[in-house]
Structures are given as structure tokens and as C-alpha cells.
Rosetta silent file (secondary structure, phi, psi, omega in degrees, C-alpha in Angstrom):
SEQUENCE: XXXXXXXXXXXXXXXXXXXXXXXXXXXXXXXXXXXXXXXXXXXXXXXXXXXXXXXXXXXXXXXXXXXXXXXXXXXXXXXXXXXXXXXXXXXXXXXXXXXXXXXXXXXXXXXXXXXXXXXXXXXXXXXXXXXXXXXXXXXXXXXXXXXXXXXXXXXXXXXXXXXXXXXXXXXXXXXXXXXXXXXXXXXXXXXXXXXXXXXXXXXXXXXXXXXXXXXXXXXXXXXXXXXXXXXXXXXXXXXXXXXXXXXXXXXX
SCORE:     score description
SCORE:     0.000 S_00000001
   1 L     0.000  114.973  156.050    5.909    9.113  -14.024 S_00000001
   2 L   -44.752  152.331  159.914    7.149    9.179  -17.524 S_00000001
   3 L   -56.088  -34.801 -179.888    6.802   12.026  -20.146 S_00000001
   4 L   -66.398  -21.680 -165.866    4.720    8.908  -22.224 S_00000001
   5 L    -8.436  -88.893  153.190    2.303    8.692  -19.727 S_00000001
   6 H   -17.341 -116.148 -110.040   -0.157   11.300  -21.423 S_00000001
   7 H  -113.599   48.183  120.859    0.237    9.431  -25.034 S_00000001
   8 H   -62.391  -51.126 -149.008   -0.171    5.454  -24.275 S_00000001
   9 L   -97.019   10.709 -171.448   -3.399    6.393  -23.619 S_00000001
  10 L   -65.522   93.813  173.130   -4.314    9.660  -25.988 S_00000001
  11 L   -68.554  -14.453 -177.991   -7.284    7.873  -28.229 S_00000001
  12 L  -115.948    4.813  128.412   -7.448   11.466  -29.925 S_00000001
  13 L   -87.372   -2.151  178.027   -3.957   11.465  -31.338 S_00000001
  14 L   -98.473  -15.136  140.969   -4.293    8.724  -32.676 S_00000001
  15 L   -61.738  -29.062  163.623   -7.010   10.060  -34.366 S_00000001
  16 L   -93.797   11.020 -160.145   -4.992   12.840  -36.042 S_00000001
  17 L  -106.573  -56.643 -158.718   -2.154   10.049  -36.806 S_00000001
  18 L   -49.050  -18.879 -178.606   -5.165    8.315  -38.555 S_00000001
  19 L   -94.087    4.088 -177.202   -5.826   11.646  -41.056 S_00000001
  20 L   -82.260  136.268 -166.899   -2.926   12.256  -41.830 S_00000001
  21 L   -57.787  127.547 -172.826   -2.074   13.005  -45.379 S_00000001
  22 L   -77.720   11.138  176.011    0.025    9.725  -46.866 S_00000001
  23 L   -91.348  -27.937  146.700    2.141   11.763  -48.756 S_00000001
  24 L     5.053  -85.062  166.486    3.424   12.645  -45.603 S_00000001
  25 L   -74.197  -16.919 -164.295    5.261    9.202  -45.358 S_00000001
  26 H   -51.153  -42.132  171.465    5.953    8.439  -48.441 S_00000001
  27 H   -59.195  -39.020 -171.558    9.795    9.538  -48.557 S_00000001
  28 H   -61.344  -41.222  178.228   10.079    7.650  -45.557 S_00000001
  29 H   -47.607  -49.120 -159.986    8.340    4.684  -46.833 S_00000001
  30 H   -88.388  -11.583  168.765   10.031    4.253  -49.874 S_00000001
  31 H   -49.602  -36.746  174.311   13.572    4.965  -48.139 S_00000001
  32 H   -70.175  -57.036 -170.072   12.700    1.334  -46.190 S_00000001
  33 L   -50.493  140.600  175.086   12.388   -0.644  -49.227 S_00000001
  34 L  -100.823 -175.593  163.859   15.287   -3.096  -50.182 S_00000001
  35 L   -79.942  -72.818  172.953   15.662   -5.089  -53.445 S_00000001
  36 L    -8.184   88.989 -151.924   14.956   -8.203  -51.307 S_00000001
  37 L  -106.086  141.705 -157.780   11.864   -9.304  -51.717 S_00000001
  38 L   107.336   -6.561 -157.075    9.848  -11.082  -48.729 S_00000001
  39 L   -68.184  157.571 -172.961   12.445   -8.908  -46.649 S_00000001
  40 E  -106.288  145.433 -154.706   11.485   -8.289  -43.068 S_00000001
  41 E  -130.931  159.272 -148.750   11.179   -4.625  -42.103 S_00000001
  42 L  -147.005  131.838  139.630   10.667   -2.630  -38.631 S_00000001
  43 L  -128.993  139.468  178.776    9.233    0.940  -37.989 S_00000001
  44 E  -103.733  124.510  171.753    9.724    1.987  -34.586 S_00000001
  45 L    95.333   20.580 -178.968    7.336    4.394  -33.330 S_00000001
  46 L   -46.892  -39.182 -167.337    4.286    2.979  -36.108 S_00000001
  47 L    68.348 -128.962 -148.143    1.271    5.022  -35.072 S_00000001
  48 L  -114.122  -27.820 -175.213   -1.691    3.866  -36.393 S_00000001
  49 L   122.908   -9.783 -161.559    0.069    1.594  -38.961 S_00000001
  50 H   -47.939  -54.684 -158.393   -0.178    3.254  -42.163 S_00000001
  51 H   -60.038  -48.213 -170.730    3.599    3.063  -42.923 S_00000001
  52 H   -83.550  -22.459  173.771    3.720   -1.103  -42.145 S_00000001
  53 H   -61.721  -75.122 -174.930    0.316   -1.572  -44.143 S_00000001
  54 H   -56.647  -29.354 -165.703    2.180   -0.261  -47.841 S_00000001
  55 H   -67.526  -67.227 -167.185    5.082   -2.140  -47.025 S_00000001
  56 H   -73.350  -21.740 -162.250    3.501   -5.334  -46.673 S_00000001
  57 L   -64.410  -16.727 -167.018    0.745   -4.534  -49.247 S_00000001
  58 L  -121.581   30.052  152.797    4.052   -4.383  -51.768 S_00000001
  59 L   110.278  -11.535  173.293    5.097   -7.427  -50.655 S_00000001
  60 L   -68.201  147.418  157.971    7.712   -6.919  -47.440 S_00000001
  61 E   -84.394   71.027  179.868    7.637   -8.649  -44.239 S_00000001
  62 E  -106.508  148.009 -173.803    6.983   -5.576  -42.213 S_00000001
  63 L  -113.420 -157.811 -170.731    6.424   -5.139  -38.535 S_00000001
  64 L   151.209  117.504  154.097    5.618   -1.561  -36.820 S_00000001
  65 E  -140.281  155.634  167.322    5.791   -1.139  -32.763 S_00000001
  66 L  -136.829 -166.619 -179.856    4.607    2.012  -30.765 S_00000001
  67 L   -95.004  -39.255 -156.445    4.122    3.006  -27.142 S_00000001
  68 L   -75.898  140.096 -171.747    0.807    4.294  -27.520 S_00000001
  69 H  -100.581  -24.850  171.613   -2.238    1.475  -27.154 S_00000001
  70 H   -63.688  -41.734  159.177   -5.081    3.533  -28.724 S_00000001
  71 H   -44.200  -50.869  172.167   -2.389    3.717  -31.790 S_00000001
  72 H   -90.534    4.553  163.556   -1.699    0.087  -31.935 S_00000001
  73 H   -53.743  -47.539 -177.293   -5.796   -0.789  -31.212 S_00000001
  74 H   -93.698  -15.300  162.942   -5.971    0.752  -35.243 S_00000001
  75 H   -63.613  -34.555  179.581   -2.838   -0.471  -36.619 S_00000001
  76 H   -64.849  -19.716  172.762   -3.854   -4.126  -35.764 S_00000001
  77 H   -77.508  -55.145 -160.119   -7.088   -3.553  -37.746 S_00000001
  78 H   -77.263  -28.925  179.021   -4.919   -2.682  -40.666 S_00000001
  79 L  -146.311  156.538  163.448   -1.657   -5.667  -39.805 S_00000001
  80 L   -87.907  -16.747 -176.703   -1.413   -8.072  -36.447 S_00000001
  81 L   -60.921    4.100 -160.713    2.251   -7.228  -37.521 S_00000001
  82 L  -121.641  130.060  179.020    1.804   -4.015  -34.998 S_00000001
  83 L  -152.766  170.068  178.418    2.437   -4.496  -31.264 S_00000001
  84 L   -84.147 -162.399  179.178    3.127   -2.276  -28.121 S_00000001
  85 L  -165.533  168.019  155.538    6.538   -1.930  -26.719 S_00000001
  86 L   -62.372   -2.471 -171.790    8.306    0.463  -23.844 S_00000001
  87 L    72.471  -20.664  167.930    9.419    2.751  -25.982 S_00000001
  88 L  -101.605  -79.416 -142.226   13.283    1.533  -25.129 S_00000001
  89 L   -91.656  124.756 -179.995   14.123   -2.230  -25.248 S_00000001
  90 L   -72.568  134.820  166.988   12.655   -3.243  -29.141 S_00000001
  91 L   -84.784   51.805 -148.970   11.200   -6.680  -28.528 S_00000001
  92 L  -133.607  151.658  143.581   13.116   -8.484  -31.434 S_00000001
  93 L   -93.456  158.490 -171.255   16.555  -10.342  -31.385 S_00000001
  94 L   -63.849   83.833 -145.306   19.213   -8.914  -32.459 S_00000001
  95 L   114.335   16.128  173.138   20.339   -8.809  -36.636 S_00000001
  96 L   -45.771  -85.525 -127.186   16.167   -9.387  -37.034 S_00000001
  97 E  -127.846  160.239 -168.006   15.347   -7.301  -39.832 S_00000001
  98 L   -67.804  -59.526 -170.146   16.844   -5.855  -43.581 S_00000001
  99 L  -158.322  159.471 -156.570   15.740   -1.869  -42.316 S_00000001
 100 L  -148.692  130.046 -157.012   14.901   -0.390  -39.684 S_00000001
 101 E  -152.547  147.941  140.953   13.140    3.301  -39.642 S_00000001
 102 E  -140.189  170.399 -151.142   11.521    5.929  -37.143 S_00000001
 103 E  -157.284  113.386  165.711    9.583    8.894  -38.498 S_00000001
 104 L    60.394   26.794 -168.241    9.566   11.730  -36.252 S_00000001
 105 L  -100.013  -45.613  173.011   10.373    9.707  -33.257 S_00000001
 106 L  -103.708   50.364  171.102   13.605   10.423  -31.547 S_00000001
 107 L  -124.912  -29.187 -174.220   12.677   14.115  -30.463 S_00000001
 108 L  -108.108   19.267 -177.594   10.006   12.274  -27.775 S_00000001
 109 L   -85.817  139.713  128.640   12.722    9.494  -26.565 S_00000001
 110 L   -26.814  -84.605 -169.176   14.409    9.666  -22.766 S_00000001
 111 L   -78.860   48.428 -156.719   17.505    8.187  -24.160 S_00000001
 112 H   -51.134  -79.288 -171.446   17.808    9.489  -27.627 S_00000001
 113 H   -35.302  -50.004 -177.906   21.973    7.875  -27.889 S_00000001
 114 H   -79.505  -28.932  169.581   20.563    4.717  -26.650 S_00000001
 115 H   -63.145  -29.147 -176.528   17.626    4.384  -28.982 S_00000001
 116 H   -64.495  -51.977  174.569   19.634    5.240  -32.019 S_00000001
 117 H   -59.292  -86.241 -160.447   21.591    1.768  -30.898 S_00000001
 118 L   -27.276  -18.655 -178.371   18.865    0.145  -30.094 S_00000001
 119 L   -84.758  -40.316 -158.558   17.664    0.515  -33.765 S_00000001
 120 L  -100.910 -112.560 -143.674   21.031   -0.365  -35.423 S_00000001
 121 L    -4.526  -46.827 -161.280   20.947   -3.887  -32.656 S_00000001
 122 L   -76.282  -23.410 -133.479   17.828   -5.143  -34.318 S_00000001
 123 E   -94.327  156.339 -168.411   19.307   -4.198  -37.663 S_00000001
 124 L   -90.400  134.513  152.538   21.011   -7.139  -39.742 S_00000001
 125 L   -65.391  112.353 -157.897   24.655   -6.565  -41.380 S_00000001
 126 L   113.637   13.983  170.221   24.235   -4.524  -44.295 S_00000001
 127 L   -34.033  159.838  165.396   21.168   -3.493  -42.880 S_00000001
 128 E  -119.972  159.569  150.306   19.654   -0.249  -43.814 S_00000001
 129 E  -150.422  119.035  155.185   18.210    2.493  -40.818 S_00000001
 130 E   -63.539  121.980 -179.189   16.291    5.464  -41.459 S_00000001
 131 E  -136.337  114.980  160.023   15.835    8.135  -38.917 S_00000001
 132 E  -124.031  153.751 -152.046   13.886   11.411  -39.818 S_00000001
 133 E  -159.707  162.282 -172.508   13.182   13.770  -37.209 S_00000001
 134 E   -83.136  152.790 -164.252   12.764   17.733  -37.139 S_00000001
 135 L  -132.641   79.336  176.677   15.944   19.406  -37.316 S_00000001
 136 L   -22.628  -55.010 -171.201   15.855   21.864  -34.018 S_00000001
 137 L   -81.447   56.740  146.016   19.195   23.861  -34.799 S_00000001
 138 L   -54.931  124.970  169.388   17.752   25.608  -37.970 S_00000001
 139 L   -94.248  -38.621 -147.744   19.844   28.568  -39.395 S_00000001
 140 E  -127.730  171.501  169.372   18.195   29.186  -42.546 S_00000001
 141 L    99.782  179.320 -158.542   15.013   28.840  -43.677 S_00000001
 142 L  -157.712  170.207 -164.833   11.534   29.865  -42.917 S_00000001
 143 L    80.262   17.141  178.334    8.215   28.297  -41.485 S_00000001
 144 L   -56.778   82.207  179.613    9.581   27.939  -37.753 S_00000001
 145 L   -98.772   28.480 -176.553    7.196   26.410  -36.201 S_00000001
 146 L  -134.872  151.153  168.778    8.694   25.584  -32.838 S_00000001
 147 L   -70.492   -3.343 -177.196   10.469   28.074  -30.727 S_00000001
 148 L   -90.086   -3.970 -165.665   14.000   26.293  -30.722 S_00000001
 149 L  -128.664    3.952 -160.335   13.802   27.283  -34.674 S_00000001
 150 L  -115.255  145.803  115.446   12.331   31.069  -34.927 S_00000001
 151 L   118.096  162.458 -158.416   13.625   34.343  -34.951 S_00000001
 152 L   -57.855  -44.492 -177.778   17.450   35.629  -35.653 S_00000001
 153 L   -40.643  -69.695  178.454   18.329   35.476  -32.064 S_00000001
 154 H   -37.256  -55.896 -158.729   17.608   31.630  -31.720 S_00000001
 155 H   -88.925   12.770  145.240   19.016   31.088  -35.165 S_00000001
 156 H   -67.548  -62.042  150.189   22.426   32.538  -33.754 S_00000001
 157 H   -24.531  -52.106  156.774   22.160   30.512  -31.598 S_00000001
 158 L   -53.231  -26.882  167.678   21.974   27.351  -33.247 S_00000001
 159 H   -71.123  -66.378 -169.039   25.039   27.861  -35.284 S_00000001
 160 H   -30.602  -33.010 -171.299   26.838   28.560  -32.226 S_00000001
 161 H   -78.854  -64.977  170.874   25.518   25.398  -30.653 S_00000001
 162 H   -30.697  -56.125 -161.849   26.457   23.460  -34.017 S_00000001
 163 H   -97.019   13.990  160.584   29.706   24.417  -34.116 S_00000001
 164 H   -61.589  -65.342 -168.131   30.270   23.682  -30.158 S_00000001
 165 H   -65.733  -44.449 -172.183   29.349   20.380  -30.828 S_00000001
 166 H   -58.419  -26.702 -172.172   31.227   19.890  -34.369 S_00000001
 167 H   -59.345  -49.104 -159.640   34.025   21.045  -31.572 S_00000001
 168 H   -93.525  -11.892  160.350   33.656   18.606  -28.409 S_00000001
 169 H   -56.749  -71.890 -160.793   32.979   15.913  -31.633 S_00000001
 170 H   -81.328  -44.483  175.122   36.387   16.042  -32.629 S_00000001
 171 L   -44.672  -51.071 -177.262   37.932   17.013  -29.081 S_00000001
 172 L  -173.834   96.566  178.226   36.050   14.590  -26.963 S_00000001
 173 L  -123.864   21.163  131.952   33.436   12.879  -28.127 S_00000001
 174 L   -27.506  -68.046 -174.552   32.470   10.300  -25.461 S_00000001
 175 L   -72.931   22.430  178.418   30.957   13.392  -23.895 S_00000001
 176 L  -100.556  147.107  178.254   28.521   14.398  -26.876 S_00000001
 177 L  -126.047 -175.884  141.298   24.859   14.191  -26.215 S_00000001
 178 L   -82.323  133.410 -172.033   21.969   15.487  -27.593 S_00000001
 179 L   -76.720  146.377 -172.194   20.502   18.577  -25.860 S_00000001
 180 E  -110.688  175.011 -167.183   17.661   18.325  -24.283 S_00000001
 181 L  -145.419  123.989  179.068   14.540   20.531  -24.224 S_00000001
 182 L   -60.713  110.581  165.131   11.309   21.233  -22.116 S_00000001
 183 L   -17.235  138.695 -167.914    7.670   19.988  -23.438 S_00000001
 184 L  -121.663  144.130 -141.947    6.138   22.970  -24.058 S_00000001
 185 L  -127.092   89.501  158.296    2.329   23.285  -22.319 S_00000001
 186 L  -147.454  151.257  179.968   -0.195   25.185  -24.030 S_00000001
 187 L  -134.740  159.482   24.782   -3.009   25.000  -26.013 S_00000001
 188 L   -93.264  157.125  160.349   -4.168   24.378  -28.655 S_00000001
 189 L   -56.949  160.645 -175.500   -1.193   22.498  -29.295 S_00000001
 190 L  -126.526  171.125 -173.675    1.075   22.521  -32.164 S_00000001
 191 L   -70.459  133.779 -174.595    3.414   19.968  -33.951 S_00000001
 192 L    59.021   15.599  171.917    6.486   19.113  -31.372 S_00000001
 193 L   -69.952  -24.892  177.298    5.507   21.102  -28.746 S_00000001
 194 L   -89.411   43.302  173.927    5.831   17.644  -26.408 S_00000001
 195 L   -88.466  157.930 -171.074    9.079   17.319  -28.014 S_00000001
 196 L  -110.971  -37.270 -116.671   12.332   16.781  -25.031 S_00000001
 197 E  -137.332   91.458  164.849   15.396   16.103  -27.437 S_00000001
 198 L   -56.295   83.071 -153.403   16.724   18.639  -29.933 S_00000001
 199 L   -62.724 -168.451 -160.741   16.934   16.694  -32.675 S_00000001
 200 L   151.937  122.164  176.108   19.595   17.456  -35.663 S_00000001
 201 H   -56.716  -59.818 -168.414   21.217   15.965  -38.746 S_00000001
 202 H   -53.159  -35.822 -169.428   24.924   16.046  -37.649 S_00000001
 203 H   -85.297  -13.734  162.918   24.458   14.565  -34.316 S_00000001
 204 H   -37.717  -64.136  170.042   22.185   11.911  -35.769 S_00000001
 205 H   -68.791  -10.943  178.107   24.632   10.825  -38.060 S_00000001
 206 H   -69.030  -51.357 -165.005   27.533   11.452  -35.372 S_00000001
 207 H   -76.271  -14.792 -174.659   25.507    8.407  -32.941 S_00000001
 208 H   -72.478  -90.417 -171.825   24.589    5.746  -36.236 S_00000001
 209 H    15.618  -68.906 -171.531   28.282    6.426  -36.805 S_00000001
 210 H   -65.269  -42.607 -170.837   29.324    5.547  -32.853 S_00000001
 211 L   -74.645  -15.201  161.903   26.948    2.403  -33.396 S_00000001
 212 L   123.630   44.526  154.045   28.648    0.722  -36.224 S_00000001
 213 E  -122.501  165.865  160.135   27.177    2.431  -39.374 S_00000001
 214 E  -100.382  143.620 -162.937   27.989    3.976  -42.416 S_00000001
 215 E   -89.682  142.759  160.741   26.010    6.974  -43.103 S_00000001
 216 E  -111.079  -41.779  153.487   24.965    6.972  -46.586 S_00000001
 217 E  -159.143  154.145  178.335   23.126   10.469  -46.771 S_00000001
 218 E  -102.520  121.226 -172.676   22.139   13.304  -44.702 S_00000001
 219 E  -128.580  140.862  147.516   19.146   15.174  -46.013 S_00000001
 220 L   -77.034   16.435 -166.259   17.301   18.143  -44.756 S_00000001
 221 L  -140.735   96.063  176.379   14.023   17.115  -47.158 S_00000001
 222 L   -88.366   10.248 -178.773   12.204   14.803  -45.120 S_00000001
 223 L  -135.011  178.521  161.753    9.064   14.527  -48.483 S_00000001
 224 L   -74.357  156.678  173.050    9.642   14.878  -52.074 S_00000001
 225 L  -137.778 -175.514 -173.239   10.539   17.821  -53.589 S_00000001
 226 L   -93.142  172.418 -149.530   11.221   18.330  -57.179 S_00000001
 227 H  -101.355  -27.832  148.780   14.433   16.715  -58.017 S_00000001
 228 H   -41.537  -37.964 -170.884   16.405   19.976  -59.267 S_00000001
 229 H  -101.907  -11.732  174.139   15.350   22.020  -55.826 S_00000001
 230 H   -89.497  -43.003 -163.685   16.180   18.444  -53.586 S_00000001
 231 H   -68.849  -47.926  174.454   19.592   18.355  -55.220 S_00000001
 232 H   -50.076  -29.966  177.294   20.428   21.985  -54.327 S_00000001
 233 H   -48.543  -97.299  172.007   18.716   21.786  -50.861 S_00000001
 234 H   -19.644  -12.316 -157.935   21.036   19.044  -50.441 S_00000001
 235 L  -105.617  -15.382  151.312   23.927   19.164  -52.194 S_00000001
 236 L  -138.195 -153.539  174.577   26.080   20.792  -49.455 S_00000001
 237 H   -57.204    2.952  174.751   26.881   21.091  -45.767 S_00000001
 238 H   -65.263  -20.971 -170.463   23.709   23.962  -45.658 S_00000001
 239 H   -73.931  -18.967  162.497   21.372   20.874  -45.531 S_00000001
 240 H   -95.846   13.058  169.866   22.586   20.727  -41.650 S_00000001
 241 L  -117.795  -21.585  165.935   21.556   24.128  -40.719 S_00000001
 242 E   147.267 -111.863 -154.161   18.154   23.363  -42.487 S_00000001
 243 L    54.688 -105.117  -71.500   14.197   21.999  -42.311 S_00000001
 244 E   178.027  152.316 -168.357   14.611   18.778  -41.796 S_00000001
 245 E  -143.294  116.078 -167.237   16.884   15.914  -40.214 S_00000001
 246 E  -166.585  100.382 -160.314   16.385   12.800  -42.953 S_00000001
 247 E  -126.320  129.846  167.416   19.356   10.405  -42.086 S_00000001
 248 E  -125.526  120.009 -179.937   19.809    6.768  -44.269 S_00000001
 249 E  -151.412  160.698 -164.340   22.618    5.222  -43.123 S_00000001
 250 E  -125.513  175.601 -150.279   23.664    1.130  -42.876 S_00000001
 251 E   -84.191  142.278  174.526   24.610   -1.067  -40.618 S_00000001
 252 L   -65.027    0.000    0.000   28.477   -2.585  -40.879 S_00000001
């Protein structure tokens, strides 16, 4: 039995994918767009469809797979461009598409290392891929809604863990993984409590890296923000201790 089990068939997340506010996506959305126009475009991990619906509405040849089948019953009302998948092997050939994006995605993968390739496979050279994800190892910052992010102890922790890793990076880094983490069972639930895979800008950008990209930026501001308080967020290596894991980086 997989951890997806439980969410192919959950018809009432996919009801809370469907409410969800669309400002939500928006950095992500517009992060996909090329200059190219007609270009064909991927989100992995689609949901209900929202994301591949503006895309094509503004003129892209976008496409959108998830695991879950009540999720791709309402994206196909909005594109036929939405199908299921296994959640590992993307059903595409390989160089397919211009960009390539998941949103929140690679915190609920088995194989986190292998998905990140699997993304960058599909992706054409010069490609773009977007990955944003919650950024577990939080130092700073406030609004901790998962236990892997709250209170000083933990957030000792997380440096410590960080700079273990920046270590066994440079040392040996064959052997880096992402750490993984137990679904957490309670209710009512909260955002990422079924998350496995402590997600994190540096090692994000460590595995496009091992897959043949260039990283273009590492962000800890996965929406807009005003453009004076995104540059500061952002402007040095504090954006990996934290919020947010919001990685654009392109294919060689």
C-alpha cells in the first residue's frame, strides 16, 4: 500500500483544491510562462486544473497530470489537457515541453531525487522548471504551521541540519538525500500534515543542479509580495533558512 492510496480517491480534497484562492498560484503561474508563444507547458501534480486552464486561456499549450482521479474528474471539465499518472514515471517523451512546474508537490513524493529528474527529462534544452514547495528547515520567521518549523528548539535544529548537509554536499555528495518525515494523523487536519519529505531550498537546487540545470533563483516567497520587501526577503543567503522553497532553474 502506498502513502497515495488515501488521495487518488479523496473527492473532498479536491474540493478544497477547487476553492482555493487563485492568487495562491499566481507566482507560480506566471513563473511558467516563456516568450514562446503556442509553447507547450507541463504542471506536475495539477489538482483540479486551475493552473493549466490560465495558461492555455493566454494562449500556451499546457498540459497538467495528477495522481488523484476525483482531481483530474474537474480538471477535464475545465482542459482534456489533464490526465492521471503514477505519481513517478511522467507519461511524456523526453525534451517534450518549454517548462515544467510542481506547486507544493515534492513534500508528498516516495522518491523526491528521482522526481526532481524526472521533471528536468521531460524538460526541453533551455527548458525552464519550477519547483515550489514548503521550506521544512525554517530558522527565522514566524507562522509555523507544521511541527518540523515551530519553536526555538526545532529551529536549532534546522540550522544544524542545514549546515550538515551544506557539509556532506561538498564532502560527499552522492550520499545527499532529502530527509524524510512521518505523515502526521490527526484531525482536523492542517496544511502538510500528510507531508513525508522535508522539503528545502538548498537541497532543491543541490538535485536540479545534479540533473543538468542551471539554477537561476532561489526564493523563499512562494506569492507576491511588494517588490521592496521581496527584494530584501531575498536578496541574501537568509532566504534558505526562510518561508518558502520557490526554485526556477533551466535545463542545460
Amino acid at each position: 500500500m502506498s502513502h497515495l492510496d488515501p488521495i487518488r480517491s479523496d473527492a473532498a480534497y479536491a474540493e478544497i483544491l477547487e476553492n482555493w484562492d487563485a492568487s495562491f498560484y499566481s507566482k507560480y503561474t506566471d513563473s511558467l510562462k516563456v516568450p514562446e508563444t503556442g509553447a507547450r507547458l507541463l504542471d506536475v501534480g495539477c489538482g483540479v486544473g486551475q493552473v493549466v486552464r490560465k495558461l492555455n486561456d493566454v494562449g500556451y499549450e499546457a498540459y497538467g497530470v495528477d495522481v488523484a482521479e476525483p482531481n483530474i474528474a474537474k480538471a477535464q471539465k475545465l482542459t482534456p489537457r489533464c490526465r492521471l499518472y503514477d505519481g513517478q514515471t511522467l507519461p511524456f517523451s523526453s525534451d517534450y515541453f518549454v517548462a515544467v512546474g510542481a506547486l507544493n508537490v515534492l513534500e508528498h513524493v516516495l522518491e523526491p531525487e528521482a522526481f526532481l529528474a524526472e521533471l528536468v527529462r521531460v524538460a526541453k534544452p533551455g527548458g525552464r522548471i519550477v519547483v515550489s514547495s514548503p521550506n521544512f528547515f525554517r530558522v527565522l520567521g514566524f507562522r509555523d504551521y507544521h511541527p518540523h518549523m515551530r519553536g526555538l528548539r526545532q529551529k536549532f535544529k534546522n540550522w544544524q541540519r542545514l549546515q550538515a548537509k551544506r557539509a556532506k554536499m561538498r564532502a560527499n555528495p552522492n550520499a545527499v538525500r532529502f530527509d524524510r518525515m512521518e505523515p502526521i494523523v490527526k484531525e482536523p487536519f492542517t496544511p502538510d500534515d500528510d507531508a513525508i519529505v522535508a522539503t528545502n531550498g538548498l537541497e532543491i537546487k543541490f538535485f536540479l543542479e545534479r540533473a543538468g540545470c542551471v539554477v537561476e533563483r532561489v526564493e523563499c516567497t512562494d506569492r507576491y509580495v511588494s517588490g521592496a520587501l521581496d527584494r530584501i526577503l531575498n536578496a541574501t543567503a537568509l532566504r534558505y533558512l526562510m518561508f518558502n522553497a520557490f526554485v526556477v532553474a533551466r535545463k542545460r
